[in-house]
N, CA, C and O of each residue as an XYZ file, in Angstrom:
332
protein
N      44.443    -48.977     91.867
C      44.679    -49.796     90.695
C      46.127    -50.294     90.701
O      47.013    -49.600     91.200
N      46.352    -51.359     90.211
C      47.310    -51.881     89.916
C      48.245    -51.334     88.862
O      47.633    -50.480     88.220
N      49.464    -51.481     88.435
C      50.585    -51.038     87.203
C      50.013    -51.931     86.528
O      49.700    -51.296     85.522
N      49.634    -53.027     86.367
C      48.627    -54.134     85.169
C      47.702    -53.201     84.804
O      47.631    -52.844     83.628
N      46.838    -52.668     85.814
C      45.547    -52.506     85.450
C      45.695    -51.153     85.183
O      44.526    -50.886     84.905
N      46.373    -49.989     85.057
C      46.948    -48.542     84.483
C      47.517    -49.098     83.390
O      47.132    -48.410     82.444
N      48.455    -50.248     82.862
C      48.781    -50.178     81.631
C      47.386    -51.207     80.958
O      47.698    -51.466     79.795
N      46.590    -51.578     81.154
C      45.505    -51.870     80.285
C      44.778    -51.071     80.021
O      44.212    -51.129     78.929
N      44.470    -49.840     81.073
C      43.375    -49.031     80.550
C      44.504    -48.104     80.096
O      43.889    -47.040     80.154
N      45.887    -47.734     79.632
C      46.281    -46.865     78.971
C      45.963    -47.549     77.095
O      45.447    -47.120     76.063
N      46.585    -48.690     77.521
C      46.086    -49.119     76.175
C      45.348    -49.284     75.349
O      45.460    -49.344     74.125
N      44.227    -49.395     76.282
C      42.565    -49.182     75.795
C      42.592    -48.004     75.401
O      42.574    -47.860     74.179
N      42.632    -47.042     76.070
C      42.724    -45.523     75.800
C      43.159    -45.180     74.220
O      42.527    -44.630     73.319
N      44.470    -45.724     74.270
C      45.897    -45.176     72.990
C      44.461    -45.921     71.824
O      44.025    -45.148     70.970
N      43.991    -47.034     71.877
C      42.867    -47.869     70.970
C      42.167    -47.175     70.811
O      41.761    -47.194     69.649
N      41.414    -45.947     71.855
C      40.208    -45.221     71.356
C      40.245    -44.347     70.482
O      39.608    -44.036     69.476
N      41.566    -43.821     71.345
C      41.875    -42.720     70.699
C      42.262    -42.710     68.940
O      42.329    -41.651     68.316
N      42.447    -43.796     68.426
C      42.757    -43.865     67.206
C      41.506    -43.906     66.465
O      41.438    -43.393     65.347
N      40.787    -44.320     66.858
C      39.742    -44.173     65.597
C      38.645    -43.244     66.840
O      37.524    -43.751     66.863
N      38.750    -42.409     67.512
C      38.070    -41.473     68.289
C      37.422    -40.237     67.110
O      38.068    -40.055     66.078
N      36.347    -39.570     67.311
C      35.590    -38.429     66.775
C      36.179    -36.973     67.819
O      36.124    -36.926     69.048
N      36.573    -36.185     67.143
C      37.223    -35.083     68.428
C      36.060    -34.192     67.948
O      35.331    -34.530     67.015
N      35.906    -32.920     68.697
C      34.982    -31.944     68.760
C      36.029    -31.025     67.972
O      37.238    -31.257     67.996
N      35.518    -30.080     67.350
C      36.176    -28.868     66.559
C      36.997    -27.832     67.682
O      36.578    -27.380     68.747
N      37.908    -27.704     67.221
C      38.769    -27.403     68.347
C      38.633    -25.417     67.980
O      38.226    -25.007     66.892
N      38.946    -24.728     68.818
C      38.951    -25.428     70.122
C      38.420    -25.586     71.109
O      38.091    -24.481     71.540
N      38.008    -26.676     72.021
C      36.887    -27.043     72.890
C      37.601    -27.284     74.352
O      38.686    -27.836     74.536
N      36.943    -26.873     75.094
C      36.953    -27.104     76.804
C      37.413    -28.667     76.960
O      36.572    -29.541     76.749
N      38.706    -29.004     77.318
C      38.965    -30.183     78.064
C      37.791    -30.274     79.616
O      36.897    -31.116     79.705
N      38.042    -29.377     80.529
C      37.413    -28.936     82.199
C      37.712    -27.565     81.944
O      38.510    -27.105     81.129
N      37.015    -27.013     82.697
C      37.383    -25.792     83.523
C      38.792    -24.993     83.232
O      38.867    -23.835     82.823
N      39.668    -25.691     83.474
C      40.980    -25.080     83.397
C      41.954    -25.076     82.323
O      42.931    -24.336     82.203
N      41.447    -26.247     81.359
C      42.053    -26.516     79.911
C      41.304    -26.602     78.433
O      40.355    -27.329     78.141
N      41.921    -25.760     77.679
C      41.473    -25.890     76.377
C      42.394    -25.932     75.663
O      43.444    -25.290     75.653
N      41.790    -27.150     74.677
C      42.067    -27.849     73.755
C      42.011    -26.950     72.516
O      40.876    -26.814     72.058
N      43.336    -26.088     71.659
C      43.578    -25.384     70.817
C      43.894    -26.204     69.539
O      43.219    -25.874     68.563
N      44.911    -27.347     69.325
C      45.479    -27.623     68.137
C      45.155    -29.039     68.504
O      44.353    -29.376     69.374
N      45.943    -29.912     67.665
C      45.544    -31.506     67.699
C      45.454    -32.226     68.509
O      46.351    -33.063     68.615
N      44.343    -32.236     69.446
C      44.154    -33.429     70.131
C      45.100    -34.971     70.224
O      45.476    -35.631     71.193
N      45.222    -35.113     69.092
C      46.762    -36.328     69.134
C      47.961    -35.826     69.800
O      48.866    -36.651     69.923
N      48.191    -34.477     70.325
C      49.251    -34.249     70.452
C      49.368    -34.241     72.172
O      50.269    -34.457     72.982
N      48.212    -33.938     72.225
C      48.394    -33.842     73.700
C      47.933    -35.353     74.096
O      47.872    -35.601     75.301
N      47.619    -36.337     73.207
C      47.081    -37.636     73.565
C      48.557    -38.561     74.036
O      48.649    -39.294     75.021
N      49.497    -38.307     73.139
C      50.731    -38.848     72.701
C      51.916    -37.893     73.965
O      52.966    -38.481     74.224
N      51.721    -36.773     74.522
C      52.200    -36.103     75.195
C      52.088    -37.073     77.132
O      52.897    -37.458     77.976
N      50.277    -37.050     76.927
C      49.849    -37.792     77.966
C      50.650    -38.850     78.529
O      51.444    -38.989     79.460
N      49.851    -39.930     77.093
C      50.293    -41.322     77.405
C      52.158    -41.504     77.609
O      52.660    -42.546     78.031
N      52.673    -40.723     77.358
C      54.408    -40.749     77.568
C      54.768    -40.832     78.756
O      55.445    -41.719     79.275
N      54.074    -39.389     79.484
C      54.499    -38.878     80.840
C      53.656    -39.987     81.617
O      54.299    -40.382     82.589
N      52.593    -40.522     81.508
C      51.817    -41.695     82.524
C      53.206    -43.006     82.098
O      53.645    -43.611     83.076
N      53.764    -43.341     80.814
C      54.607    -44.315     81.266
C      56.010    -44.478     81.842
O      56.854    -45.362     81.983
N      55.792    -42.839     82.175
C      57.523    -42.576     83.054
C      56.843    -42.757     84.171
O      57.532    -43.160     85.108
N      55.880    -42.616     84.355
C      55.493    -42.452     86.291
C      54.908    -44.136     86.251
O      53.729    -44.486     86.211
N      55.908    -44.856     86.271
C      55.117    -46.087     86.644
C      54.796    -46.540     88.127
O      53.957    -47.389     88.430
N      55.752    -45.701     89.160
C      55.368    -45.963     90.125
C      55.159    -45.422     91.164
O      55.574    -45.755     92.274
N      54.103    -44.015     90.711
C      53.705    -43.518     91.429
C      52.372    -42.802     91.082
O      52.176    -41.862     90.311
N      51.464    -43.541     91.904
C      49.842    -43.845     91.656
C      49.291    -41.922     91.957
O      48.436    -41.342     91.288
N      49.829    -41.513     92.744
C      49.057    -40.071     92.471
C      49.412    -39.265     91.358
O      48.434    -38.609     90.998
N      50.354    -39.067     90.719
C      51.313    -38.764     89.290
C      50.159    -39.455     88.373
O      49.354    -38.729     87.790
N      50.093    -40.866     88.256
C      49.813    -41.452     87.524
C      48.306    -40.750     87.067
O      47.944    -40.128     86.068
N      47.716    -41.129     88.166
C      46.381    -40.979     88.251
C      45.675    -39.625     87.649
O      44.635    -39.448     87.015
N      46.876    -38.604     88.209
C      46.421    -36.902     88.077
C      46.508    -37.304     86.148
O      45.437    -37.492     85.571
N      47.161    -37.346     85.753
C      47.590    -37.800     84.175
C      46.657    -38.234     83.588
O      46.227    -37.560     82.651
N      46.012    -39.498     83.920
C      45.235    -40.054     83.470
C      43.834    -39.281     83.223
O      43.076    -39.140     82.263
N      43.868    -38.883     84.467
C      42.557    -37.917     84.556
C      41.924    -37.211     83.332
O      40.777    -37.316     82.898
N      43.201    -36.293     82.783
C      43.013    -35.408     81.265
C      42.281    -36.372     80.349
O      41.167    -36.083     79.912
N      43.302    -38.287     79.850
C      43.069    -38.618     79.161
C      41.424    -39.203     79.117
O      40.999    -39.504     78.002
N      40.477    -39.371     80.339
C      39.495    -39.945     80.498
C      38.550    -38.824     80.577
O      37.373    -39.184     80.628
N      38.798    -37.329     80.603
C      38.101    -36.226     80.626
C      37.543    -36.057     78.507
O      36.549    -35.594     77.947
N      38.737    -36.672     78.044
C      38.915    -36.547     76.401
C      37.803    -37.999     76.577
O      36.675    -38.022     77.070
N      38.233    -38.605     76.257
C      37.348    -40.090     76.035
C      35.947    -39.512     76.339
O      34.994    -39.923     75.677
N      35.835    -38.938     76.933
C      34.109    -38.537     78.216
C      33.787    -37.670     76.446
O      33.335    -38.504     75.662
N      33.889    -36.781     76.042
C      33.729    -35.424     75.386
C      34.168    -36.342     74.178
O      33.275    -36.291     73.333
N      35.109    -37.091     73.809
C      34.840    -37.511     72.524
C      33.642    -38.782     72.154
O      33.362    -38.980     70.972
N      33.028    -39.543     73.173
C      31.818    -40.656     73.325
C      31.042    -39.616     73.265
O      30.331    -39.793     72.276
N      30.682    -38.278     73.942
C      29.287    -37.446     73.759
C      29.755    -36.981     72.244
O      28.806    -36.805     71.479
N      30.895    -36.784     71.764
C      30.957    -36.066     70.063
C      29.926    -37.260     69.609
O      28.852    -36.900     69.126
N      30.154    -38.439     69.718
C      30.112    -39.194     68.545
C      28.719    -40.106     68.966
O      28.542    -41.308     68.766
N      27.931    -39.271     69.520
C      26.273    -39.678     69.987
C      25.984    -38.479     69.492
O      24.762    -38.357     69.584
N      26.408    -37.619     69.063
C      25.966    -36.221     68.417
C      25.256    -36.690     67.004
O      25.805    -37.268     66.066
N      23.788    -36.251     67.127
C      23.443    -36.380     65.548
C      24.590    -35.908     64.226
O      25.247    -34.870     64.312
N      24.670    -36.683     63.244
C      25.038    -35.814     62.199
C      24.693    -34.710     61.902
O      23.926    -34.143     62.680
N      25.027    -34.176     60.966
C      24.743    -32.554     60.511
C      24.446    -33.180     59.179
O      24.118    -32.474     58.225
């Protein structure tokens, strides 16, 4: 991907994430991370450190990863029947 095309889908992202449905915390990011306190925090933590690494696509990418693991788990929250 391009630095265009990492800062469009960050932006898209920072967009979802604002009006996003989170799961009751705290919930399994993967395997190796769980998500304890506000989800915004580690959203806003993310998107920072992806815009210091502008130019370097494996940095970038590993980063991104978390934020598209959240997006994945907050689209299945919000296909979840109501209660």
């Amino acid at each position: 991907m391009t630095i265009q095309e990492h800062e469009q889908e960050l932006a898209d992202l920072a967009i979802f994430f604002q009006t996003a449905r989170f799961p009751q915390t705290p919930f399994p990011l993967n395997k190796y991370i769980t998500i304890t306190g506000d989800p915004k925090v580690m959203i806003e933590m993310k998107i920072s450190s992806i815009q210091r690494y502008k130019g370097n696509d494996t940095v970038r990418d590993s980063l991104f990863k978390h934020l598209r693991e959240l997006k994945a788990i907050c689209e299945a929250e919000a296909n979840k029947p109501s209660v």
